[in-house]
N, C-alpha and C positions, 0 to 999 in steps of 0.2 A: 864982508867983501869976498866975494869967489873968485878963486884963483884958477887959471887955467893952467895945467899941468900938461908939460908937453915932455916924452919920453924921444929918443933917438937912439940909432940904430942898436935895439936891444937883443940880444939872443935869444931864441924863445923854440918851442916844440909846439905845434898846436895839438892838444887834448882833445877838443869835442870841439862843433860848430850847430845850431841850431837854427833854422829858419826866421828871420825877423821882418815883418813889412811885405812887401810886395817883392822885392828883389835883393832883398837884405840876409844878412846870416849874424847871427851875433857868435865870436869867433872865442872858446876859452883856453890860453894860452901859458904855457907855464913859462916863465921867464927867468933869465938870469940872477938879473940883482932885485926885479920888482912883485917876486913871488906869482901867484895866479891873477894874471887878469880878467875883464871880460872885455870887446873890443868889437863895436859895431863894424862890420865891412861891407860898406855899402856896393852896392849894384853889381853882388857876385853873382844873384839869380837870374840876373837880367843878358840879354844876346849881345852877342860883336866880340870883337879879339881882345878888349881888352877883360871881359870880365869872364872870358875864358883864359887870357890868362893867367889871372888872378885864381882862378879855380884850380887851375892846375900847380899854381904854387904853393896854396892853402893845404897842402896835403900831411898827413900822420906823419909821425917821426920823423921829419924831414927838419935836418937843423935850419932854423932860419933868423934872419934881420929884419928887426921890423920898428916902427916908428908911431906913434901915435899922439894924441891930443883930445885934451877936453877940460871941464868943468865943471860933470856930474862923475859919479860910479861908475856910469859905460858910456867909457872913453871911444872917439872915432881914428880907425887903422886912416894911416896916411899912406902908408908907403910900408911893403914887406918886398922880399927876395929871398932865393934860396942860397943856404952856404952850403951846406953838404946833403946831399940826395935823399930821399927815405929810402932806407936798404930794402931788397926783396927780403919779406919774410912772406914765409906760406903756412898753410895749414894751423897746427898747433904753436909755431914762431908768431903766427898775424894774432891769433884768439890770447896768447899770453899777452901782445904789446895791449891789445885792448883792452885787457884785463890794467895791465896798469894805470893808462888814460883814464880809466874810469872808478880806479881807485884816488887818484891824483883830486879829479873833478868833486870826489862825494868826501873827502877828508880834510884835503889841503885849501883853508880857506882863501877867499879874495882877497888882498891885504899882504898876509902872511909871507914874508921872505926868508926864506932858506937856501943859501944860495950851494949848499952840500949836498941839498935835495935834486936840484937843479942835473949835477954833475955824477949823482949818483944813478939818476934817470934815464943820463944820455949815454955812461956805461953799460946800465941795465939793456937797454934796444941794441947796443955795439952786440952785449955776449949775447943777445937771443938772436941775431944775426950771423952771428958767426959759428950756431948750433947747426946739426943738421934736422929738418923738418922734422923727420920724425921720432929722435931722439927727444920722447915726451920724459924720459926718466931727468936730466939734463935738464930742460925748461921746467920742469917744478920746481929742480933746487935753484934755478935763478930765480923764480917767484919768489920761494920762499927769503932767500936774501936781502931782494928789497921788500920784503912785507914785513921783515924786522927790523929795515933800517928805516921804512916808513915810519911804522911805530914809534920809533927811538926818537928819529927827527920831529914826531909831533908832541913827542914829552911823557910817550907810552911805551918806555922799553922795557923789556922784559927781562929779567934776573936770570938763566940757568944756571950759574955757579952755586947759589946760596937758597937755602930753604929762608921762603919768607918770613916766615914767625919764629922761628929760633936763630938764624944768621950763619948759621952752621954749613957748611958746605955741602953739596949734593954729594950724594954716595951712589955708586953704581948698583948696589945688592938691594937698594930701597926703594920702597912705593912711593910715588907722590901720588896727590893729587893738584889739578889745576885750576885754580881761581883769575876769572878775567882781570879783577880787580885785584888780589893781592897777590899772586903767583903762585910759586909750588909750596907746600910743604909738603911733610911726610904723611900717608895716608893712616898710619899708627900711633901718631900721636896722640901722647896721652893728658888728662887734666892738668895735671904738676908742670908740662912744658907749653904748655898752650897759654897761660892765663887767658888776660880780658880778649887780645885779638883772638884769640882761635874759638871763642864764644863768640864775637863779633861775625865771622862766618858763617859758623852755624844758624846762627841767629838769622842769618841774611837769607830766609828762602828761597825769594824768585831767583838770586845769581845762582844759589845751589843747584838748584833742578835743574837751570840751564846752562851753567857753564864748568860744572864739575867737570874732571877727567881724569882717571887712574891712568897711571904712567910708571913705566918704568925708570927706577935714576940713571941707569945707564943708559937710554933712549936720550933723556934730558941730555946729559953728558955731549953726547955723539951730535946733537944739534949745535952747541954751544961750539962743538970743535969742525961743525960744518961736515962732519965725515956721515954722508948719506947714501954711502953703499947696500943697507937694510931697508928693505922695503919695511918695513915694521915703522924705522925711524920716518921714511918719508911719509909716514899716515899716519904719524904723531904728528911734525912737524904741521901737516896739514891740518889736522882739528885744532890744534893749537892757533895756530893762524887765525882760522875761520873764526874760531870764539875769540879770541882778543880783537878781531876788527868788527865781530859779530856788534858791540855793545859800541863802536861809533859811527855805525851804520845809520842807524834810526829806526832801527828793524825792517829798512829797505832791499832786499834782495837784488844783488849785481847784475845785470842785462848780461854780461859779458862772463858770466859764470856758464851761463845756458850753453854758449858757446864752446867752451872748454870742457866743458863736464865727463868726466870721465871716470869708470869704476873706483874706488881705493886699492 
């Protein structure tokens, strides 16, 4: 028996929207209690007041309500409004929210409800709102904050307190290195403290060559405590980033990276 599944007036950010049909868009939504949906909205591409209204309300970051129905996977929009505006962001403020929507879209699957995710999101567009354009030092460390609270929330958080294969605490005077997969340890560590995981590593090639990183522990340290006044820290912070979401990418490179791209 298929059930039709009808949502009402749900909170939601819309993420991305694609072309569907002749005047169609299929609309991807991050929702309050219902995690990421996908939501045919029909006859957005099509002429007349209403489906330029509709256009105009479909917009980024704009908190909105919205209602739906159906009885497959893509569900059909009934009814959306807006609650609170899309803030101006400009320049490097508009290429970071993109960055997020399109991390949200390639991570956060259909289905999946987080609803800390949700709230952590609408935060995230508040402070990169409330930056100035071109305070880009400022909008990295908001990226980097939710790229670890992404993480976390998808069941991939990262440890800076603790060396991964011994449990020991990070020391500021010590090298780590950085495994996507199992985190830091010390980059001097020796046979006697390593046993079978730290051969497990080694052993692991392909992540070796590509997700190694020597680090400072005091670099680690200074992320873990959010203090990113070193530029050193913020281009840790950032390969760190890039290789922990590098491996649940799909080895798809972000459209929205192009955008932002900017020296180290």
């Amino acid at each position: 028996m298929v059930i039709t599944v009808s949502i009402e007036l749900e909170r939601c950010f819309l993420l991305h929207q694609r072309p569907y049909r002749e005047t169609s868009v299929i609309a991807e939504l991050l929702t309050e209690h219902e995690g990421r949906v996908s939501l045919v909205c029909k006859g957005v591409r099509s002429v007349g007041k209403k489906a330029s209204s509709l256009r105009s309300t479909l917009q980024p970051f704009a908190l909105l309500s919205a209602s739906w129905s159906g009885k497959t996977d893509l569900k059909s929009l009934r009814q959306v409004e807006v609650i609170t505006p899309a803030p101006r962001l400009h320049q490097s403020q508009l290429y970071a929210g993109l960055y997020l929507n399109e991390l949200l879209v390639r991570l956060f699957h259909s289905g999946e409800s987080h609803t800390n995710l949700f709230s952590r999101y609408q935060a995230s567009i508040s402070e990169l709102a409330s930056l100035a354009a071109d305070d880009t030092i400022a909008i990295e460390v908001s990226l980097r904050r939710f790229e670890a609270r992404l993480l976390a929330t998808l069941g991939f958080e990262l440890d800076f307190m603790r060396d991964a294969i011994t449990g020991k605490p990070i020391t500021a005077d010590a090298e780590y290195q950085f495994h996507t997969e199992y985190g830091f340890y010390r980059a001097d560590l020796n046979d006697a403290d390593a046993d079978n995981e730290h051969s497990a590593i080694n052993a692991d090639s392909a992540l070796a060559s590509n997700a190694h990183l020597l680090i400072a522990g005091s670099a680690i340290l200074a992320i873990q405590n959010h203090d990113y006044h070193d530029k050193k820290v913020r281009q840790v912070a950032k390969k760190i980033m890039r290789l922990a979401l590098a491996q649940h990418l799909g080895g798809r490179p972000l459209k929205s990276r192009e955008l932002y791209r900017r020296p180290d």
